[in-house]
C-alpha positions in Angstrom: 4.9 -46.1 8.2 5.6 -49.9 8.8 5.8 -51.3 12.5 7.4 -54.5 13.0 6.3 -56.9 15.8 8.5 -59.5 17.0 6.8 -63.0 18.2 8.1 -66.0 18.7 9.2 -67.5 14.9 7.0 -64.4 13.6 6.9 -61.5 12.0 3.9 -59.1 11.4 4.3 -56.3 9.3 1.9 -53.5 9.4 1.4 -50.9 7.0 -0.4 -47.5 6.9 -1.9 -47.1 3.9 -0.5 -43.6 1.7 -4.0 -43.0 0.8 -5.3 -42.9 3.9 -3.6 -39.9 5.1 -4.9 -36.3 3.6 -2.5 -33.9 1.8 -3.1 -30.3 2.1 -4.6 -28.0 -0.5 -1.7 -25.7 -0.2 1.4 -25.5 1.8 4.7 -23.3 2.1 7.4 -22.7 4.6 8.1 -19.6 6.4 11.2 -17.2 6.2 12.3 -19.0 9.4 11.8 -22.6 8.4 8.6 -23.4 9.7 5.5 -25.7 7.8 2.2 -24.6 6.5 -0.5 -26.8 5.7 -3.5 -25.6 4.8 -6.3 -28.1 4.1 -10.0 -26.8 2.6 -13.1 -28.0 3.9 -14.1 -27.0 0.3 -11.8 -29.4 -1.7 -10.3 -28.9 -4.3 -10.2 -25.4 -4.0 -13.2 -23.9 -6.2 -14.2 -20.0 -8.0 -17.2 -17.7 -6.4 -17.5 -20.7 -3.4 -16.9 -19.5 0.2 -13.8 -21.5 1.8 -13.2 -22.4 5.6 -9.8 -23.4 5.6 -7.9 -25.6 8.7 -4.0 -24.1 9.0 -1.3 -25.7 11.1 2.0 -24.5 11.4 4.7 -27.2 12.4 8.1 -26.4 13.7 11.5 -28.3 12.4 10.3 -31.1 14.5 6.8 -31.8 12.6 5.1 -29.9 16.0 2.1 -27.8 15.6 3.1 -24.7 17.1 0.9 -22.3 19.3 0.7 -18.5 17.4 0.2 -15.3 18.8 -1.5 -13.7 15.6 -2.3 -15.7 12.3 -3.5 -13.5 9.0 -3.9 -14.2 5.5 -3.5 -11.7 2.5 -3.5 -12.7 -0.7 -4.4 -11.7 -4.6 -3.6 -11.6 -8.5 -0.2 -10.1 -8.7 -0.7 -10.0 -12.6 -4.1 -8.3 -12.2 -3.8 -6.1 -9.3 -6.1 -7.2 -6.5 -6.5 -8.7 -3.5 -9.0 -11.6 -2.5 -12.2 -10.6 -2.9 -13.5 -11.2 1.1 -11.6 -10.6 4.3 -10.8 -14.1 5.5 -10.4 -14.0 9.6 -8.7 -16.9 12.0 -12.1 -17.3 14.3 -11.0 -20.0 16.6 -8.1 -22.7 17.3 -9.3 -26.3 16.8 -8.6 -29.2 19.6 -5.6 -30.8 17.1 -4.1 -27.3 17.2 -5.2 -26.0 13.9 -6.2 -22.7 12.9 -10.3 -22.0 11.2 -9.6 -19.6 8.7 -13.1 -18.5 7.5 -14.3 -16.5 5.0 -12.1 -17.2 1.7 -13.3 -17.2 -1.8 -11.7 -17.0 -5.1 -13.2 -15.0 -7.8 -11.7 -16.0 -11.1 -9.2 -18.6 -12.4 -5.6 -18.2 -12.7 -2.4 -17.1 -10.7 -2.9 -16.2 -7.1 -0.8 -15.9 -4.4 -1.3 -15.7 -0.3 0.7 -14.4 2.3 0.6 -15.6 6.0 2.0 -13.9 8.3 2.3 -15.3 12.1 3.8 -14.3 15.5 5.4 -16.7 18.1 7.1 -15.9 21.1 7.6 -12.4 19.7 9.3 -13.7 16.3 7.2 -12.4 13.2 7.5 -15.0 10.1 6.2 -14.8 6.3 5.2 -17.8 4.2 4.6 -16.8 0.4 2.5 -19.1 -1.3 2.3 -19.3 -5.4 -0.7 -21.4 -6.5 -3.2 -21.5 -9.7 -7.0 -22.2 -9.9 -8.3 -23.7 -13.0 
């Protein structure tokens, strides 16, 4: 992002720095369109470590949205289970994030997550692919 000043006979350009913002561990987008950034205390994501995990949900205009429910599923489709822990949303943060506590990984390869949410009675499903190394 670049914001231009204007003095007299002068210009002053100032640039935020790419680097200096954080990219999430994961992300999708829902049925309905809407963002999910999840970003790992624990990063990069790790095997047999317990994650807390920080989800936001941003509408069409880049707004974190306030949920009703938040849950996360999620497993080895080519080996038939699930995560090996329970993660649960324990509390809403002050910039409108979600704690998700409790995941962990198991074993390397293909996993995939579903989040489901509810907002002003809407229920939406983000499907996210990912592999651990």
């Amino acid at each position: 992002m670049r914001i231009f000043f204007a003095l007299p006979f002068l210009f002053v350009i100032f640039s935020a720095n790419a680097a200096d913002v954080p990219l999430p561990d994961l992300s999708g987008v829902t049925d309905n369109g809407l963002k999910i950034e999840i970003y790992s205390e624990l990063s990069p994501l790790s095997i047999n470590k317990i994650h807390s995990w920080h989800v936001r949900v941003l509408n069409s205009d880049d707004e974190v949205l306030e949920l009703e429910q938040l849950s996360v599923f999620g497993g080895m489709p080519e080996h038939d289970h699930g995560l090996p822990t329970q993660p649960e949303v324990t509390t809403r943060l002050d910039n409108g994030d979600y704690l998700l506590e409790g995941v962990r990984f198991h074993m390397q390869g293909h996993w995939k997550l579903q989040i489901e949410l509810q907002y002003s009675g809407v229920v939406d499903t983000a499907i996210i692919d990912f592999n651990l190394q």
